[in-house]
N, C-alpha and C positions, 0 to 999 in steps of 0.2 A: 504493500500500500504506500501510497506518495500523499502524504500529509501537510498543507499548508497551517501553522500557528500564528498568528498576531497576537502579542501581547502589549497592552499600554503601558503609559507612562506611569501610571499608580504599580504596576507588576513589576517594573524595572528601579522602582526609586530609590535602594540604599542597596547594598553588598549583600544584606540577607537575602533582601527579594530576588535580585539577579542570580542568586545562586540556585534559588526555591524554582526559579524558572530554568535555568540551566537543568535543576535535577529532573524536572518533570521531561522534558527533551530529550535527555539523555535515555530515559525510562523507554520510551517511545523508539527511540533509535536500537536500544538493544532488544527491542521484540523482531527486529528484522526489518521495521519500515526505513521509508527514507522521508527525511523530516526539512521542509523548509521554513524559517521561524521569519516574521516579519517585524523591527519594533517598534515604538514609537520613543521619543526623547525620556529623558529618565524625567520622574515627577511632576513639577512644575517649569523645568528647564525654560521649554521656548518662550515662556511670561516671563523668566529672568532678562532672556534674549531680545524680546519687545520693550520691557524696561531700561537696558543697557543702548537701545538702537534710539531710542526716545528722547534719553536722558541726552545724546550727542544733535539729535535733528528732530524735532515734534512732527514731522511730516516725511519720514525715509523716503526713497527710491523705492520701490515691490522689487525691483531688480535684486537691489543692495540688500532686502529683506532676505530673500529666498537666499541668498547666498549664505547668509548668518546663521539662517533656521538649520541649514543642514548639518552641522554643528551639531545640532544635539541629536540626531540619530545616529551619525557616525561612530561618537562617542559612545553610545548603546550599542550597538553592534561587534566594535570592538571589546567592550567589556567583555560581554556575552561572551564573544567566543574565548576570552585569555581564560573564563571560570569553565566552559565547559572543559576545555583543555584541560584544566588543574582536577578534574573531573574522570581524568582520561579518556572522554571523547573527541575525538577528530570533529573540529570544526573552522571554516572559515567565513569571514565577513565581507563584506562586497558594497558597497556602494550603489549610486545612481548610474554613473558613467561604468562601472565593472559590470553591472549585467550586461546589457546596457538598457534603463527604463528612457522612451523617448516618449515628447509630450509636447502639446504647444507651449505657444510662446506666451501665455496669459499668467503672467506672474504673479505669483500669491495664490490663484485658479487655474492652476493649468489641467488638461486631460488628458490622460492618457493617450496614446495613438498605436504602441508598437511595443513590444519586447521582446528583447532578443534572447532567447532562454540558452543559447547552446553551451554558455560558461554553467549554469545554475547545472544542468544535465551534464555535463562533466564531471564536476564537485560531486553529486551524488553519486553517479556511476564510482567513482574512487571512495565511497562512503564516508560523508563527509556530511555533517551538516551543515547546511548554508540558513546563513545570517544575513537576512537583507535589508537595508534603509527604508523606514516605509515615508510616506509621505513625499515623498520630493522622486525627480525625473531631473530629463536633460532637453533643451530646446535645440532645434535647429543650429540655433548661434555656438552651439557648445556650452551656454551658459544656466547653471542650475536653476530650476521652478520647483515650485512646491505645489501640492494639492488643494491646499484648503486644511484647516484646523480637521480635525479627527479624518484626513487625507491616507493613515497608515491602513485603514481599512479597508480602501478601495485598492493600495498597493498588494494588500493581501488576497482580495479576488477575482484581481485583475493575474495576479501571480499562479490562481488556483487554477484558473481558465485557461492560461497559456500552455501551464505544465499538465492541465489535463488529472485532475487531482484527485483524491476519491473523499477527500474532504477536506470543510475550511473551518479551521474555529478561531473563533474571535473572542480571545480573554480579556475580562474586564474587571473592574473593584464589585462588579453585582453580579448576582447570581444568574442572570438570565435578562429576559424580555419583561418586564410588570405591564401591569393594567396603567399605570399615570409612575411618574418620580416619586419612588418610597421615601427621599429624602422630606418630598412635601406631603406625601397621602402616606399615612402610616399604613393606612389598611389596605396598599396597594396587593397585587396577586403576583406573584408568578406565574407565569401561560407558558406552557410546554411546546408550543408550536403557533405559530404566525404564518400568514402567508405572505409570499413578497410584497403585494400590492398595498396591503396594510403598516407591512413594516416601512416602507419607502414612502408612504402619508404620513407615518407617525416621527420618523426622521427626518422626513424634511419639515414638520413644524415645529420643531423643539424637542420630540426624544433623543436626550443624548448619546443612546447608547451604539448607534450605528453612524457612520456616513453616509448618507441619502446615497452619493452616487457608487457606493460600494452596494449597498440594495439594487439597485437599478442595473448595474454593472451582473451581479450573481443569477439575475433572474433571467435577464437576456442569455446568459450563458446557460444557463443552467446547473449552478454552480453549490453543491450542497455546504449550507453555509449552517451554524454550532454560535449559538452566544450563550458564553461558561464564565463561571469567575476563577483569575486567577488565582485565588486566595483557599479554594475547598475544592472537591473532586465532584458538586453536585452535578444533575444533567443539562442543565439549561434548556434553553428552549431553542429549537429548531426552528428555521425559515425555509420554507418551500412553497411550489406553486398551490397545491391542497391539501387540507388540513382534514383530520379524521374527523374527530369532536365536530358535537353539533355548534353550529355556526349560534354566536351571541350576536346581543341587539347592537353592541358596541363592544370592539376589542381594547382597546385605553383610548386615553387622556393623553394630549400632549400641550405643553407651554413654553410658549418662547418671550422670553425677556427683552431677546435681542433685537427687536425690529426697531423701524421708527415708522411715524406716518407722513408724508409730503403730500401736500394740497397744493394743485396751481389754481390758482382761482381768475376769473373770468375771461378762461379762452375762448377763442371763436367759435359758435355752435356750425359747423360746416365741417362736410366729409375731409376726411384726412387728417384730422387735428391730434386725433389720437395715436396714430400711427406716428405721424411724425413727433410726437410726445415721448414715446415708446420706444419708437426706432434712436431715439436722441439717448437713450440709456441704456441701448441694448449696444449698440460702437462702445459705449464705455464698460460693456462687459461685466451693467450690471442687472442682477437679477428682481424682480419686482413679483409679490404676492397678489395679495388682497386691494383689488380694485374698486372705487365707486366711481362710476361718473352721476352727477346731478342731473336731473330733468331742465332743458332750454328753457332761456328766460333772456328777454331782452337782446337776440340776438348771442347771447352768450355761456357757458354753462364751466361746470366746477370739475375737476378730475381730483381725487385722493388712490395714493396709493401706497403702498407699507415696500420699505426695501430694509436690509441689515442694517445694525446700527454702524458697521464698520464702513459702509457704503453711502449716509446720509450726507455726508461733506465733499464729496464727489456728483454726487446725483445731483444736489440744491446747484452746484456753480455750475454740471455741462446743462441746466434748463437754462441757468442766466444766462449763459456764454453760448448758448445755442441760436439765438435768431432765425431759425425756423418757421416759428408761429408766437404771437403775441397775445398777451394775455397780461393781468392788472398788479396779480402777487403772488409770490411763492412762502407757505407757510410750512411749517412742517412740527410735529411734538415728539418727546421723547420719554416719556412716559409711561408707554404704554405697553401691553403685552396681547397677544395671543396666543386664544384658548381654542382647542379643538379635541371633536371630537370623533375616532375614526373606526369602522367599521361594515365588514363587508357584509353584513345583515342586513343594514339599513335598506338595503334595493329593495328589498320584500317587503318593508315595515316602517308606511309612514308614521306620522307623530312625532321623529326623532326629534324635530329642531325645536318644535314644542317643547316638550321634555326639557331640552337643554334651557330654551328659553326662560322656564318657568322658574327652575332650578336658581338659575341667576336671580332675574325676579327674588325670588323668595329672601334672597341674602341680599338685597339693594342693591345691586350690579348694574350700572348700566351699561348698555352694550353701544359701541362707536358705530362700526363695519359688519356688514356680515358675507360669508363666499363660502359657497356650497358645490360638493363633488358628488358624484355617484355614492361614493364612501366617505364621506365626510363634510365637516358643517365647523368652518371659523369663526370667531370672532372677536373681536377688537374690541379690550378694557384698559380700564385704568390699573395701570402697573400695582399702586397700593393693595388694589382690588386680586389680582391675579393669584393669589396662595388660597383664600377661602373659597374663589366660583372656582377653582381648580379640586377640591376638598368636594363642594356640594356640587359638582355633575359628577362626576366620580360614583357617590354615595346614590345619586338620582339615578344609575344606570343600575343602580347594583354591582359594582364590579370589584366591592370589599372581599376579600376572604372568607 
């Protein structure tokens, strides 16, 4: 068997944990498999990295970034393998540019494009385990990119898919997949199995515990993909296309902190406005959620829409700096959070937004935005608000233990 591991940054954090992880590896390699491990920076490292790049220039290069960032997988990778060594397993470390991961040129967001596995398949044929950089690639130019924050996950299933793998797991500080953040829903569940479509709704709104485009990436492939914690041998919960268990009204709860909201207020009501709105943030390569446009009035009408909070100071100046289409003022809050709630029941069983509506309701929430999928139903609160309507729809679905 050919086994892909990712582990994070909380599994790799001090001499113990690297070693706790080397043993589990090691374990693996002496049943006869062949083991490729993926890591992410030890700890909190690349926040140290962000604060150290800050501290010199409030506004880096992404260039200059990605280059910094790689710094701390390196450092992990090598560790890794000096303890598996001292372990006496045969292990080597490899980089972005050693495999070779190739990727565009969208720095800070690059994608994947290509990998060249014939080194990785080497190493193992000489049994060997290999230790790879996750999160970061190589562009065109020769010059390093990075994926995106929790990026080592989609290295690891992009990894699984190339080598054709017979599993992917993806270790983390929690035991699995929950119904909402056990951090904030005490009474959150464990769920033994998810299917891609759900888990890539609940990561792209704020479930931490996956990469959206590592979901996305697994399911295209069809890529069997394992979320375990590194910390206990429990089973976690499974990702694939169907699930046995009878289908619930709702699979979790997700929240994201991280957005903001931008409002262009009285652009032209006439064809194209919004496109060229759109298209003015999508050249800067950046991603936009939750949409309202307002009902015409006076010739003119309102667009709001939610993008990352690392992306509002970018978005606000290419609308200025766009002359495109005009329009009176650009507002935007930061504030705010989104709350969602995702599941593949819902097609069969309306009421749902009700339910969630009422839920809010009941606890004084009021709600900004709302954007509804086939499997799921967002909406835009006030940040203070965000722990408790997170608590009571939760509690409103039944999805306690």
């Amino acid at each position: 068997m050919l086994i892909v591991k990712k582990f994070g940054g909380t599994s790799v954090a001090d001499k113990e944990r690297i070693f706790h992880v080397a043993g589990r590896c090691a374990e693996e390699y002496k049943k006869g498999n062949d083991v490729v491990v993926v890591l992410s920076a030890m700890g909190k490292y690349t926040d140290e990295l962000i604060e150290k790049a800050k501290d010199i220039n409030p506004n880096p290069p992404k260039r200059e970034m990605d280059m910094l960032f790689t710094i701390g997988e390196q450092m992990s990778v090598s560790l890794m393998a000096m303890a598996m060594n001292q372990l006496g397993v045969p292990a080597v470390s490899l980089n972005a540019f050693q495999v070779p991961m190739y990727t565009t040129s969208n720095y800070g967001s690059a994608r994947l494009k290509r990998i060249d596995s014939d080194r990785i398949r080497n190493e193992l044929e000489n049994r060997r385990i290999v230790i790879v950089t996750g999160f970061q690639g190589v562009n065109k130019y020769n010059d390093y990119t990075t994926l995106g924050r929790g990026g080592s996950d989609t290295t690891a299933v992009a990894l699984a898919a190339v080598l054709h793998a017979d599993a992917c797991e993806i270790y983390t500080d929690v035991d699995g997949v929950y119904t909402a953040d056990p951090r904030i829903v005490k009474t959150a569940r464990k769920m033994a199995e998810i299917t891609y479509d759900e888990m890539l709704d609940l990561a792209t709104l704020g479930a931490g515990v996956l990469h959206n485009r590592s979901v996305e990436m697994a399911k295209k492939y069809g890529v069997p993909l394992v979320v375990r914690s590194s910390l206990n041998d429990s089973e976690g919960t499974v990702i694939k296309e169907e699930v046995k268990v009878e289908r619930m009204l709702i699979t979790g709860v997700a929240l994201d902190k991280n957005a903001d909201r931008i409002s262009v207020i009285g652009l032209k009501d006439e064809p194209g406005i919004a496109f060229k709105l759109f298209d003015t943030l999508a050249k800067k390569n950046i991603n936009v959620d939750v949409i309202l446009q307002s009902i015409g009035r006076n010739n003119t009408k309102d667009i709001s829409f939610t993008v990352a909070d690392t992306d509002l100071e970018e978005a606000v100046q290419a609308i200025r700096e766009s002359g495109r289409f005009a329009y009176d003022e650009v507002k935007y809050k930061t504030d705010i959070a989104k709350l969602s709630v995702v599941g593949a029941g819902m097609m069969s069983n309306p009421g749902v937004a009700a339910k969630m509506f009422e839920s809010l309701y009941n606890e004084g929430v009021n709600i900004n935005m709302i954007s509804t999928s086939e499997i799921r139903v967002t909406v835009l609160i006030e940040e203070k608000d965000a722990e408790k309507a997170m608590n009571a729809v939760h509690d409103a679905f039944g999805l306690a233990e």
